[in-house]
MILUMVEX-886531 format. One record per residue: residue number from 1; y, z, x of N, C-alpha, C in turn; residue in three letters. Coordinates in nm, 3 decimals, padded with zeros to 5 digits. Layout:
NODE    k  n_north     n_up   n_east  ca_north    ca_up  ca_east  c_north     c_up   c_east    r
NODE  NUM        Y        Z        X         Y        Z        X        Y        Z        X  Ala
...
# end
This chain:
NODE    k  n_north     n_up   n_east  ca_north    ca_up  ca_east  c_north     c_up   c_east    r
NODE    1  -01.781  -01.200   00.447   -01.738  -01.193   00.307  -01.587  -01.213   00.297  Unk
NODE    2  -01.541  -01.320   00.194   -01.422  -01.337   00.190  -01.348  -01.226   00.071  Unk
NODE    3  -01.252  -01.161   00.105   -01.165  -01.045   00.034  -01.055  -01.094   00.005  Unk
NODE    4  -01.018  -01.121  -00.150   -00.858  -01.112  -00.209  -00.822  -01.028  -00.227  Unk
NODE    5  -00.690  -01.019  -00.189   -00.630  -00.853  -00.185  -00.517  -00.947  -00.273  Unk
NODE    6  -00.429  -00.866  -00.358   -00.332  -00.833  -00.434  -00.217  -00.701  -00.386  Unk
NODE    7  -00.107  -00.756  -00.380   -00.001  -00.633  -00.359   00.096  -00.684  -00.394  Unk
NODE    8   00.145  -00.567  -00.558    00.260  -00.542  -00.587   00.359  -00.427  -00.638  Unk
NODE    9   00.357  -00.351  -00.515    00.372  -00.200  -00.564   00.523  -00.194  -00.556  Unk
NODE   10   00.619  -00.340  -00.515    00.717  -00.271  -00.484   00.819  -00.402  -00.537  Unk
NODE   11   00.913  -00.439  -00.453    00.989  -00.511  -00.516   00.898  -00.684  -00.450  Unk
NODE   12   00.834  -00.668  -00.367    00.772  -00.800  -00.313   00.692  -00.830  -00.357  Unk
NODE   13   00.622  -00.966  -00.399    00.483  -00.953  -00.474   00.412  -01.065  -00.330  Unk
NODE   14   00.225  -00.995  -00.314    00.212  -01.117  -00.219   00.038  -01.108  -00.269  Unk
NODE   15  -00.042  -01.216  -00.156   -00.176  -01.250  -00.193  -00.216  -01.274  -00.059  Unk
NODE   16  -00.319  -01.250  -00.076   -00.362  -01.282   00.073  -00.575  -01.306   00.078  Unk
NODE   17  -00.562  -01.366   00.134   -00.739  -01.361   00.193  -00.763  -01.362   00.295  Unk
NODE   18  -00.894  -01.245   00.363   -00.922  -01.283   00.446  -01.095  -01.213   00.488  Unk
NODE   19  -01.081  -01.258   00.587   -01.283  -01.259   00.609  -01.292  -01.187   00.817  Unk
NODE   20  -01.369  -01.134   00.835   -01.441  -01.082   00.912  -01.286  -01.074   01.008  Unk
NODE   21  -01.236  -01.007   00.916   -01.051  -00.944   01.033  -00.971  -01.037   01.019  Unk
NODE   22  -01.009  -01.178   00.989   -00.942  -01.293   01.004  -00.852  -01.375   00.872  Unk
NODE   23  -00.727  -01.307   00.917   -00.682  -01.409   00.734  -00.663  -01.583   00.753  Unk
NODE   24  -00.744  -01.539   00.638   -00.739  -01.727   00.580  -00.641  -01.776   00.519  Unk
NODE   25  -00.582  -01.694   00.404   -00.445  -01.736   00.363  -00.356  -01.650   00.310  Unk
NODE   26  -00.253  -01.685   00.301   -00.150  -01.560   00.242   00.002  -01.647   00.179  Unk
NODE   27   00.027  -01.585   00.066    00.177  -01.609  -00.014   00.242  -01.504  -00.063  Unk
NODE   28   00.371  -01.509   00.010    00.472  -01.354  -00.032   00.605  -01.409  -00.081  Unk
NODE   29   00.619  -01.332  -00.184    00.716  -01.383  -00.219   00.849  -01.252  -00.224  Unk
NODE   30   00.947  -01.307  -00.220    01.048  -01.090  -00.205   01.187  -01.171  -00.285  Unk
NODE   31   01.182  -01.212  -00.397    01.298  -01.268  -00.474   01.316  -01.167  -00.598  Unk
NODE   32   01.250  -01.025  -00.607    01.324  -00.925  -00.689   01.265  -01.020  -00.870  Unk
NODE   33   01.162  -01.138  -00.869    01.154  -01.156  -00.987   01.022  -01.090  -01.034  Unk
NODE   34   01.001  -01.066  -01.143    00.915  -00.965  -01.248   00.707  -01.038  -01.176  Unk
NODE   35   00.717  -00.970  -01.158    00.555  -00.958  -01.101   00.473  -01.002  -01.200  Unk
NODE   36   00.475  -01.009  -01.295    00.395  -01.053  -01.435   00.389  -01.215  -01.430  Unk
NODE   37   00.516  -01.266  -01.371    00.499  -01.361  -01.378   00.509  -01.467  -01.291  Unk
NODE   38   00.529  -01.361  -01.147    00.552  -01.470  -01.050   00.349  -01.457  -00.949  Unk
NODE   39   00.275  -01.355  -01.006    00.182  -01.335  -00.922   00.086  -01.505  -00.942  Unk
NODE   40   00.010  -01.452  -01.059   -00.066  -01.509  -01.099  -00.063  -01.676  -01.044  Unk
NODE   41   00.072  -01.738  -01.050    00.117  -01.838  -00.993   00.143  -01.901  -00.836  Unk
NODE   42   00.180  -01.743  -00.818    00.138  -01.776  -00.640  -00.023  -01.762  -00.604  Unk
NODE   43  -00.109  -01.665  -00.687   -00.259  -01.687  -00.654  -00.318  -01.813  -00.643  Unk
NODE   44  -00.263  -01.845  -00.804   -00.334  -01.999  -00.793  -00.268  -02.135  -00.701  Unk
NODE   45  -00.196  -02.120  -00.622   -00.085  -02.205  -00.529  -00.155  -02.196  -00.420  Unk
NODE   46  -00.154  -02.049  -00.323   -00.249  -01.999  -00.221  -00.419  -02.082  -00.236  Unk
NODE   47  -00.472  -02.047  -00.320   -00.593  -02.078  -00.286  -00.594  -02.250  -00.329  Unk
NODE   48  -00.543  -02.293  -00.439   -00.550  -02.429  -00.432  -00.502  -02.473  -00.272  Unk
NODE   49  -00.411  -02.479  -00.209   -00.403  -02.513  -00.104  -00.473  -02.465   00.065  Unk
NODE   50  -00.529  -02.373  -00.009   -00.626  -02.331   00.121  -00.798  -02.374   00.078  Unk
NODE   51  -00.785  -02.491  -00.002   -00.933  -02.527  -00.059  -01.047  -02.386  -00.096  Unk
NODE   52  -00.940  -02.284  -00.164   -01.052  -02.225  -00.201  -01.025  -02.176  -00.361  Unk
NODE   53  -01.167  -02.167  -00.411   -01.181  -02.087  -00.542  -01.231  -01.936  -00.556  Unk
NODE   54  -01.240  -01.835  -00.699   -01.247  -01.738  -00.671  -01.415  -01.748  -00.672  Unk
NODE   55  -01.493  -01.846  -00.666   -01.644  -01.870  -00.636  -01.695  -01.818  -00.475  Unk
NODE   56  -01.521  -01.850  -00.401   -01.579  -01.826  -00.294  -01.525  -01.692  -00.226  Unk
NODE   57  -01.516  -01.623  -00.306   -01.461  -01.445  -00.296  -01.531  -01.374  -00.319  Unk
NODE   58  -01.598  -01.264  -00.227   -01.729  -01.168  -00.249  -01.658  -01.041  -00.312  Unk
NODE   59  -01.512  -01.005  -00.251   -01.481  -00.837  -00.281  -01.284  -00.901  -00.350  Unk
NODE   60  -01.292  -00.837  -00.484   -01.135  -00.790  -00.470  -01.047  -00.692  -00.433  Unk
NODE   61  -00.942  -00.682  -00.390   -00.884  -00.560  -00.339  -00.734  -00.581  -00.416  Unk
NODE   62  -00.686  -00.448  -00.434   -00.518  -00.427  -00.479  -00.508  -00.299  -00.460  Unk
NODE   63  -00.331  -00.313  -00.370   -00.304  -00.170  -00.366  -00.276  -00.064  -00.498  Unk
NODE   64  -00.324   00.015  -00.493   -00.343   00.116  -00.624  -00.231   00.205  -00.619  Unk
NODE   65  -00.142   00.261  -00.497   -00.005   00.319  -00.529  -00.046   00.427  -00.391  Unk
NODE   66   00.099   00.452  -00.376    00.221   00.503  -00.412   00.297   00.362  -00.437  Unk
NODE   67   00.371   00.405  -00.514    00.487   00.229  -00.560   00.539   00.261  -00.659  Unk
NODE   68   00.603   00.090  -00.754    00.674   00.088  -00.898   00.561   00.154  -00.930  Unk
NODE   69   00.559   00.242  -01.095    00.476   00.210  -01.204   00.448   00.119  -01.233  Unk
NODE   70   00.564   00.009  -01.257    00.528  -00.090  -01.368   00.433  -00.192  -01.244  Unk
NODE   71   00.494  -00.236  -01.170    00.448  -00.266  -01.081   00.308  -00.272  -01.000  Unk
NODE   72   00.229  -00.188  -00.979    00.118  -00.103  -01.006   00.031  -00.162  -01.082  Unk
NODE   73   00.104  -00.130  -01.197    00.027  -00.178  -01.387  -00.024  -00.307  -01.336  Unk
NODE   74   00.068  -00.384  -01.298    00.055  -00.527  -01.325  -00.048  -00.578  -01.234  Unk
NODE   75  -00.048  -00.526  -01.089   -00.164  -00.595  -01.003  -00.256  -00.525  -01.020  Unk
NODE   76  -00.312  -00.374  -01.055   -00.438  -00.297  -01.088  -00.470  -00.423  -01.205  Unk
NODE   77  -00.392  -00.462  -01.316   -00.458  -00.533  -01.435  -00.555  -00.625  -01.383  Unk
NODE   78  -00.422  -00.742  -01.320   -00.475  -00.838  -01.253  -00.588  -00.837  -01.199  Unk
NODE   79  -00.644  -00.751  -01.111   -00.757  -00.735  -01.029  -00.851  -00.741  -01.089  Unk
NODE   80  -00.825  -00.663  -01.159   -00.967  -00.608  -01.293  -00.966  -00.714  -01.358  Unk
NODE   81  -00.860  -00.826  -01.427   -00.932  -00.931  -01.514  -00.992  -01.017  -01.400  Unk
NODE   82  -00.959  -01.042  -01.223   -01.040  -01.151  -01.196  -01.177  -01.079  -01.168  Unk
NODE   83  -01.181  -00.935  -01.120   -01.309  -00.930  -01.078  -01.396  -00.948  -01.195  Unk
NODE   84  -01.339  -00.872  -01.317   -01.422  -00.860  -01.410  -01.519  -01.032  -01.486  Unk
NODE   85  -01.434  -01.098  -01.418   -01.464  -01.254  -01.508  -01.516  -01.290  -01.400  Unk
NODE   86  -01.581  -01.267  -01.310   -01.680  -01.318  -01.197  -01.761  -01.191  -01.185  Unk
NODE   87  -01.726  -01.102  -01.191   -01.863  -00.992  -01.117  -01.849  -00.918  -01.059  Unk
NODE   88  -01.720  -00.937  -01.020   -01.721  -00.932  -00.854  -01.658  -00.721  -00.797  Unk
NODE   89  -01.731  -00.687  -00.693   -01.691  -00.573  -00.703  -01.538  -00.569  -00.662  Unk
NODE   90  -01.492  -00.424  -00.660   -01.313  -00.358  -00.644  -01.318  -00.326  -00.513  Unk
NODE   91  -01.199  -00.298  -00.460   -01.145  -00.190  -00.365  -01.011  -00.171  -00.366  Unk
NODE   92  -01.004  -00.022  -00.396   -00.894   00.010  -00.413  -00.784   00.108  -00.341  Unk
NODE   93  -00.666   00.029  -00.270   -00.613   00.067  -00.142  -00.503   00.094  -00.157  Unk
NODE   94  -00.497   00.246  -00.062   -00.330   00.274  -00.086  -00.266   00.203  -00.029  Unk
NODE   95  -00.121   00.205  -00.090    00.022   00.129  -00.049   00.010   00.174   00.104  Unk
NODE   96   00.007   00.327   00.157    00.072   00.347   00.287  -00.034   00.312   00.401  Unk
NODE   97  -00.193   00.267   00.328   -00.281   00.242   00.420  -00.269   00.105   00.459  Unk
NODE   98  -00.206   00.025   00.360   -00.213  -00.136   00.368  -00.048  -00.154   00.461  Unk
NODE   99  -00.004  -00.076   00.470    00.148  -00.061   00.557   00.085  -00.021   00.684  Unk
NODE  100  -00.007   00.044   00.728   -00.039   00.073   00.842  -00.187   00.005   00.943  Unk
NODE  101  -00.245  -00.089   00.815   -00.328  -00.204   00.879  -00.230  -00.298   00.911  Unk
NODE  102  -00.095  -00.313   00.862   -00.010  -00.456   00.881   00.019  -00.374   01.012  Unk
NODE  103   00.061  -00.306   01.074    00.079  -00.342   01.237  -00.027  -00.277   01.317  Unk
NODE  104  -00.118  -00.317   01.291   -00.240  -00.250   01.306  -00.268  -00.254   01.495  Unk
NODE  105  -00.209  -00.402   01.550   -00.189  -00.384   01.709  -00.118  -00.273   01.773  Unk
NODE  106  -00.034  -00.216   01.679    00.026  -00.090   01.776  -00.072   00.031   01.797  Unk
NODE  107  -00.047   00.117   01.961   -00.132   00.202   01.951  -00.045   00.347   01.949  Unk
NODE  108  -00.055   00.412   01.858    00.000   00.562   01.854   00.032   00.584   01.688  Unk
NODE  109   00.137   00.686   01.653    00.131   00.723   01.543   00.168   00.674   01.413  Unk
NODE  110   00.164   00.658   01.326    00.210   00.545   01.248   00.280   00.576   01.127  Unk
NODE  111   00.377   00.626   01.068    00.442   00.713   01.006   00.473   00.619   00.880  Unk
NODE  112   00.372   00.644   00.765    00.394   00.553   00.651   00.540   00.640   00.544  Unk
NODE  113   00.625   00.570   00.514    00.729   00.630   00.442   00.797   00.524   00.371  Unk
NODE  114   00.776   00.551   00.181    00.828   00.502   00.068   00.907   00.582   00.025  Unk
NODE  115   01.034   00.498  -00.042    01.119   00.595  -00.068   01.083   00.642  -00.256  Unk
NODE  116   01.091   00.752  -00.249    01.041   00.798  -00.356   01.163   00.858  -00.402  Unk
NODE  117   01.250   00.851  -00.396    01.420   00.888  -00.489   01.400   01.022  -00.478  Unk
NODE  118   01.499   01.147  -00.544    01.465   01.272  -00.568   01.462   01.332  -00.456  Unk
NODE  119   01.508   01.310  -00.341    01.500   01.362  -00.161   01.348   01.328  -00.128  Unk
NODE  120   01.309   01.253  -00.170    01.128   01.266  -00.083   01.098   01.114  -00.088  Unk
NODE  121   00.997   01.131  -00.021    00.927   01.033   00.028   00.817   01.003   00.025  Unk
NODE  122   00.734   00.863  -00.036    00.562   00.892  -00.033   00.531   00.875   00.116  Unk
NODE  123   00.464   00.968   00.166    00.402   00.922   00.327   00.258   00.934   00.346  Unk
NODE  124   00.229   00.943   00.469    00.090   00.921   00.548   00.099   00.890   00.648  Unk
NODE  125  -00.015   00.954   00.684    00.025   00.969   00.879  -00.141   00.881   00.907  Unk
NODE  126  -00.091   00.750   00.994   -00.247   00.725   01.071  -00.224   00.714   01.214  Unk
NODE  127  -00.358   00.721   01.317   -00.370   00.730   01.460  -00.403   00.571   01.477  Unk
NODE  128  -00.321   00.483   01.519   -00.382   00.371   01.537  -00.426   00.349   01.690  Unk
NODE  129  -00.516   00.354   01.734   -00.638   00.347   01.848  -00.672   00.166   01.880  Unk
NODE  130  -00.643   00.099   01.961   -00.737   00.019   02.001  -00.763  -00.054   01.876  Unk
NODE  131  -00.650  -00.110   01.770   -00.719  -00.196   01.658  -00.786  -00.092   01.545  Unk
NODE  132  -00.824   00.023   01.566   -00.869   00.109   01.457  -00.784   00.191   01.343  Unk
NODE  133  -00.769   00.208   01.266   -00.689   00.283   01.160  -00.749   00.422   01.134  Unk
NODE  134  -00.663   00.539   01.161   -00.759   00.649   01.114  -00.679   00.765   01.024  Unk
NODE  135  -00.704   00.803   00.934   -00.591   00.864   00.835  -00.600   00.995   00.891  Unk
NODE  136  -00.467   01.042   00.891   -00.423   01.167   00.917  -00.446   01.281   00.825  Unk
NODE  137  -00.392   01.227   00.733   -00.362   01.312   00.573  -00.339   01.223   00.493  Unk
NODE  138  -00.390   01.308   00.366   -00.392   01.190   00.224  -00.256   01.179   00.206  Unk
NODE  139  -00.246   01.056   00.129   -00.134   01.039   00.053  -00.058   01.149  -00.050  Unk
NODE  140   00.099   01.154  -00.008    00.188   01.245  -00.096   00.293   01.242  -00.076  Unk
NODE  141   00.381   01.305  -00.191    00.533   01.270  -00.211   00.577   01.425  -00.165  Unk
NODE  142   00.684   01.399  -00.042    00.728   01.526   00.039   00.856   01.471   00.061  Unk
NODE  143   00.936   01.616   00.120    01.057   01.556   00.174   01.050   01.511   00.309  Unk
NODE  144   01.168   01.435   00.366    01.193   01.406   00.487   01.178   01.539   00.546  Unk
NODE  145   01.247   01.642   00.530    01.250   01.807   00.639   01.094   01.801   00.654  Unk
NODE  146   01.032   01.795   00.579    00.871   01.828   00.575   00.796   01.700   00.649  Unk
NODE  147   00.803   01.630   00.656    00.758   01.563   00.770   00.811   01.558   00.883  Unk
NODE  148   00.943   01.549   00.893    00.964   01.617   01.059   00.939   01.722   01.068  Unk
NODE  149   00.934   01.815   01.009    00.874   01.982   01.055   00.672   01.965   01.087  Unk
NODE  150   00.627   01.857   01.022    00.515   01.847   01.040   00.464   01.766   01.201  Unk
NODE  151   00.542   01.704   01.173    00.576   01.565   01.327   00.590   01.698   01.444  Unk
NODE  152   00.726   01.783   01.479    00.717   01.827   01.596   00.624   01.950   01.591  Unk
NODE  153   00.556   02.032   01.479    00.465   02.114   01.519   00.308   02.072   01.505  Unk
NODE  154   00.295   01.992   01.454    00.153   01.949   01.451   00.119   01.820   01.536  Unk
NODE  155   00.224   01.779   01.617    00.219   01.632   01.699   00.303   01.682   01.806  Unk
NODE  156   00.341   01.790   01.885    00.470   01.772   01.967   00.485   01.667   02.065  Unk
NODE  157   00.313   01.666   02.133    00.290   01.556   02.256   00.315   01.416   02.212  Unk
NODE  158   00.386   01.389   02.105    00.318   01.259   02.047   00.428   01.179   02.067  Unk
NODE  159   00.463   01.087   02.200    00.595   01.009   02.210   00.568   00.870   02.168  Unk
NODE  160   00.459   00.816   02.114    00.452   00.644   02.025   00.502   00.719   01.875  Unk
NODE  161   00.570   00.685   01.800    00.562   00.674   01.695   00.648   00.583   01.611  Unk
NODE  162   00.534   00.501   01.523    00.632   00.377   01.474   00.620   00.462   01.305  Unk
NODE  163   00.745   00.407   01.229    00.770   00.437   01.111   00.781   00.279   01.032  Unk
NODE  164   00.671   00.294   00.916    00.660   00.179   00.805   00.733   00.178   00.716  Unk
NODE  165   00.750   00.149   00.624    00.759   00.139   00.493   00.916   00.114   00.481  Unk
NODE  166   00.980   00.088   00.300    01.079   00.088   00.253   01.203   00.235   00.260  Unk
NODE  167   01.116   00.308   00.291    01.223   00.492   00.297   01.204   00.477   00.463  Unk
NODE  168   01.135   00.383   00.563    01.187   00.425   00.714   01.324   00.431   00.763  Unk
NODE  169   01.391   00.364   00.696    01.569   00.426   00.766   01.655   00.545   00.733  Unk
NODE  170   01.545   00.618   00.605    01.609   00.707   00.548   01.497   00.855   00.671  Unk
NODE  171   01.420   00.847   00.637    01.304   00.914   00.750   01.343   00.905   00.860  Unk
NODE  172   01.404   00.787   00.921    01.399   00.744   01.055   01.565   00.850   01.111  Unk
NODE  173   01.667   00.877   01.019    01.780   00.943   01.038   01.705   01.100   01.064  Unk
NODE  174   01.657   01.095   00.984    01.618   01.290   01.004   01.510   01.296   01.093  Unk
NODE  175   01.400   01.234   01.164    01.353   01.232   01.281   01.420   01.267   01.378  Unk
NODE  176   01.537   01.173   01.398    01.630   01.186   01.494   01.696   01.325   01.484  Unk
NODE  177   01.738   01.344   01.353    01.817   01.468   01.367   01.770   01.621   01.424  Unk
NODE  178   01.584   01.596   01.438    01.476   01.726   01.475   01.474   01.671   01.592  Unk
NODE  179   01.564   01.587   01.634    01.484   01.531   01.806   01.325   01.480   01.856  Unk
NODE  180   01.314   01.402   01.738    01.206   01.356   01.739   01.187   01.231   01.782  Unk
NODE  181   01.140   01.190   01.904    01.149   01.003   01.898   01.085   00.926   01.869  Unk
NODE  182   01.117   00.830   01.766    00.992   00.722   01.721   01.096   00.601   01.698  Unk
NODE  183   01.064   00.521   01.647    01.130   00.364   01.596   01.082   00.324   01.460  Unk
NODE  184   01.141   00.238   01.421    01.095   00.162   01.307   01.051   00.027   01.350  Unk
NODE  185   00.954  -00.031   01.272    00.893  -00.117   01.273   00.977  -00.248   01.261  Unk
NODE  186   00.956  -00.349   01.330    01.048  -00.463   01.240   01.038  -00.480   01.103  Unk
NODE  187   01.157  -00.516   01.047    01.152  -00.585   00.895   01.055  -00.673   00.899  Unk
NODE  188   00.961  -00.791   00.960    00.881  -00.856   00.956   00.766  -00.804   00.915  Unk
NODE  189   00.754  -00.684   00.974    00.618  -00.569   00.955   00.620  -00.441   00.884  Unk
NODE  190   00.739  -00.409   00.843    00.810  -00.279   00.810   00.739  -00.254   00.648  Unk
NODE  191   00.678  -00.366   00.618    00.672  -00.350   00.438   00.510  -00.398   00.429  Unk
NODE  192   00.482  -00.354   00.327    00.340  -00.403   00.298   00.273  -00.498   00.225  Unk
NODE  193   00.197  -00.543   00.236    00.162  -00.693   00.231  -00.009  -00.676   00.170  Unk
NODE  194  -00.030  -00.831   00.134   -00.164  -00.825   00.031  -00.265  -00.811   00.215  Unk
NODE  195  -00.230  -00.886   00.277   -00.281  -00.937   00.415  -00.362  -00.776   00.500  Unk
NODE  196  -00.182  -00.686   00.484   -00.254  -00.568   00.529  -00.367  -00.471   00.437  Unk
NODE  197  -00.330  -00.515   00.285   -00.402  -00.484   00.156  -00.564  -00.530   00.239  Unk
NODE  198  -00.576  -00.669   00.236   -00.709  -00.666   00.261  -00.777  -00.659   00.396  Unk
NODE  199  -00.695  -00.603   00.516   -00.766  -00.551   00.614  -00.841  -00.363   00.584  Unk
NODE  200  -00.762  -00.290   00.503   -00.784  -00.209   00.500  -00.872  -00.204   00.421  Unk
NODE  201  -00.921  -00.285   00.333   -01.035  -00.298   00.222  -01.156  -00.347   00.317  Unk
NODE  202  -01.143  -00.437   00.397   -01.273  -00.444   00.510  -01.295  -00.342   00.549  Unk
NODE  203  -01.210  -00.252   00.604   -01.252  -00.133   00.677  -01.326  -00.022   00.542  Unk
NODE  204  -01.285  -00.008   00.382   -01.331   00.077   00.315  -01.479  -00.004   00.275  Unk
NODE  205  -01.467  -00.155   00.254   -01.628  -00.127   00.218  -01.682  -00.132   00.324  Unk
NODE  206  -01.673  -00.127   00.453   -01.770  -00.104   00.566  -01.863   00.020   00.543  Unk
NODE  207  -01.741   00.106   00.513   -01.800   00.258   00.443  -01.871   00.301   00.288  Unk
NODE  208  -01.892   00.134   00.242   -01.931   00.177   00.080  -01.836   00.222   00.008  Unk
NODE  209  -01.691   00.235   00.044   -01.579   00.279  -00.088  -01.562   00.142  -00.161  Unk
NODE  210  -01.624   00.105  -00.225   -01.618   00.006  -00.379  -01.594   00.079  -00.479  Unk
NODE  211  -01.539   00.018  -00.575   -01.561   00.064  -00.743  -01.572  -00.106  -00.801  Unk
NODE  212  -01.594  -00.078  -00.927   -01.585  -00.190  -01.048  -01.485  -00.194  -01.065  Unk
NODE  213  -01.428  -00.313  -01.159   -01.310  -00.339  -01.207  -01.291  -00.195  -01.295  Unk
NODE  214  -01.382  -00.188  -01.412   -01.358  -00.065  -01.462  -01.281   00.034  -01.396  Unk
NODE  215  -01.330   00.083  -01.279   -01.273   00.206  -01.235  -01.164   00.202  -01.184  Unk
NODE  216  -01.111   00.099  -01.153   -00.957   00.092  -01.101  -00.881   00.106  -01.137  Unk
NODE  217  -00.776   00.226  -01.091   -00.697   00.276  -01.152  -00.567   00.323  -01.101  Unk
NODE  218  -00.431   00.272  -01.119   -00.312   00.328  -01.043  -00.324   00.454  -01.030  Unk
NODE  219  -00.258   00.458  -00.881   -00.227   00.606  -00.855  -00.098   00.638  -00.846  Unk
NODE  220  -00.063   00.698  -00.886    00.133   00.741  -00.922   00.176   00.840  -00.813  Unk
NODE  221   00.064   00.969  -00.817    00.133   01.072  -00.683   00.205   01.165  -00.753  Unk
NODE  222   00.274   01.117  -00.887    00.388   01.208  -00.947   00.410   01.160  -01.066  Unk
NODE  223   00.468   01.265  -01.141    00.420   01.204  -01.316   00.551   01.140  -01.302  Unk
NODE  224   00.607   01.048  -01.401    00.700   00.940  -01.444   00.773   01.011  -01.502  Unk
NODE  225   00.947   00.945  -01.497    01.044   01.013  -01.524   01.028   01.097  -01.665  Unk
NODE  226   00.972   00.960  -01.749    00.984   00.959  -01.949   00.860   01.107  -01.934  Unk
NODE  227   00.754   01.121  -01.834    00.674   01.222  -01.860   00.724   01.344  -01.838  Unk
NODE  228   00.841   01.362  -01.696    00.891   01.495  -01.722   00.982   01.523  -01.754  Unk
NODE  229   01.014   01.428  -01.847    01.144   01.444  -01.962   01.077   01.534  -02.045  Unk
NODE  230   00.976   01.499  -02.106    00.860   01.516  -02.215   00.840   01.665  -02.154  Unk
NODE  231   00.787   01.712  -02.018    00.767   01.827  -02.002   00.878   01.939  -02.016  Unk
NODE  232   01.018   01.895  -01.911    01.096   01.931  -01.958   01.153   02.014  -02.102  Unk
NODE  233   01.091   01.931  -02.165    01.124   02.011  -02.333   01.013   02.055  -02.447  Unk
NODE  234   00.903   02.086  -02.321    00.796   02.138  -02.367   00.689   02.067  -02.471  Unk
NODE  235   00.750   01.931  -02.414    00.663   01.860  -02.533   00.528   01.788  -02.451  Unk
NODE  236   00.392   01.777  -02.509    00.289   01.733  -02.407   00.350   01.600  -02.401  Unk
NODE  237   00.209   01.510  -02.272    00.260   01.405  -02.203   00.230   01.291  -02.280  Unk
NODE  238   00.115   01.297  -02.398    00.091   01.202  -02.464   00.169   01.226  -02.633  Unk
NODE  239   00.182   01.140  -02.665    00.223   01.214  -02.802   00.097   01.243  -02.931  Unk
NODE  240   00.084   01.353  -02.968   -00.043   01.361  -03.120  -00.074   01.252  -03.148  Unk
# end
């Protein structure tokens, strides 16, 4: 079954397909321009030149968050108008899982970390085994102290550890500072991609995690600034 994955949770927008582990094609683009309008255009670029249509796509996939909001908005939409105008079922994948199928050859710990402003960080911890991905803990927004305090008492034996994401140089300083040793990933691999988007979606519907377009839905992790402004002054999150 061939899988389009979508990922634009962050400042990069990319696309990717691929089938039984194997990608068929992929377009990334990291020029900081508005996702609304640079996706849709690289989709249809990608598959026109890899002779394919969305006729020949069984599953869609997009990462659902930690990431932008707006960002988020835009490829959850996306997904949902192509699956919905073919049929076709969802899968819906976190940012730090699709960061940790992209170096999916390494074997040991895999330390997903977005920088989430405010001293914290979105993370996730996976065991990568022999090509396998296995989640540690769900996705959440913590500080750096709190994942190294988690790293040397709940991992002490643990000397592989690679660090992902956009907050790894900020993570990667306070590791060091608990005497903890790990590395960061190359910039080549360091960020997440539609590619790693749809390896990790092979691995969820293996298990039956599908939804419909319907059900797809960003995941934030943490309410939005304008919302706890709103709380802040005791006012609810929606307005009457």
């Amino acid at each position: 079954m061939k899988i389009l994955a979508l990922e634009t949770s962050a400042k990069s927008v990319s696309v990717a397909v691929t089938e039984d582990g194997v990608l068929l094609a992929q377009s990334y683009q990291n020029r900081g321009l508005t996702h609304s309008v640079t996706l849709m255009p690289l989709l249809d670029a990608m598959l026109q030149s890899a002779g394919l249509t969305l006729d020949d796509i069984g599953l869609v996939a997009v990462t659902h968050g930690p990431g932008s909001f707006t960002g988020l908005r835009i490829g959850v939409s996306a997904a949902k108008g192509l699956a919905w105008a073919k049929g076709l079922p969802c899968c819906s994948v976190s940012t730090l899982a699709a960061m940790a199928y992209g170096v999916g050859d390494f074997n040991g710990l895999i330390v997903g970390a977005m920088d989430a402003r405010r001293q914290q960080v979105y993370n996730a911890l996976f065991k990568a085994e022999n090509g396998r991905i296995i989640r540690l803990c769900d996705d959440r927004a913590v500080s750096c102290e709190y994942v190294a305090q988690e790293l040397r008492d709940a991992y002490p034996s643990e000397n592989d550890i690679l660090i992902v994401g956009d907050g790894a140089e900020l993570l990667y300083k306070h590791l060091q500072a608990f005497g903890i040793p790990c590395r960061m990933a190359s910039p080549l691999h360091r960020y997440q991609s539609a590619a790693g988007a749809a390896l990790a979606a092979e691995a969820l519907a293996a298990q039956g995690r599908l939804c419909s377009a319907q059900e797809l839905q960003p995941v934030y992790l943490r309410l939005s600034q304008a919302e706890r402004e709103r709380l802040a002054k005791g006012l609810p999150l929606t307005a009457e």
